[in-house]
N, C-alpha and C positions, 0 to 999 in steps of 0.2 A: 503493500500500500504506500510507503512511503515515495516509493518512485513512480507513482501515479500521482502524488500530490505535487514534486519536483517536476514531472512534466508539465504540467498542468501551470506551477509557479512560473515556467520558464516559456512556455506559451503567453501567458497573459503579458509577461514582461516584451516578448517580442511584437506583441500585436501594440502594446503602447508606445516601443519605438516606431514602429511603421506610424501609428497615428501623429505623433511629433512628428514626423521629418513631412507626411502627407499637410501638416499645417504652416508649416514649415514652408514648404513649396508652392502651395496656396496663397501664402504673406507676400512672397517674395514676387509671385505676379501680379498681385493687385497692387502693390508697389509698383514695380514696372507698369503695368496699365495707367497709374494716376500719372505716372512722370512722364507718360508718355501725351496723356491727354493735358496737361500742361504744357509741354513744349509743343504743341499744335497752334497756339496764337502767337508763337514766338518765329515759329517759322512761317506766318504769311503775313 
């Protein structure tokens, strides 16, 4: 049983990295998207 509870601890910990880095990646375009709709009045 204990290494059904260690799988299970070591699953949960990798689905939370994937969700960080998935937020992660999400941040970093909408960043890009605003900078980008920013410099659209700059450029005409």
């Amino acid at each position: 049983m204990p290494n059904a509870r260690r799988a299970r601890a070591i699953a949960i910990a990798k689905a939370d990295d994937r969700a960080k880095i998935v937020r992660l990646t999400l941040l970093m375009i909408a960043v890009g998207a605003t900078s980008a709709l920013l410099a659209v009045p700059v450029l005409f």
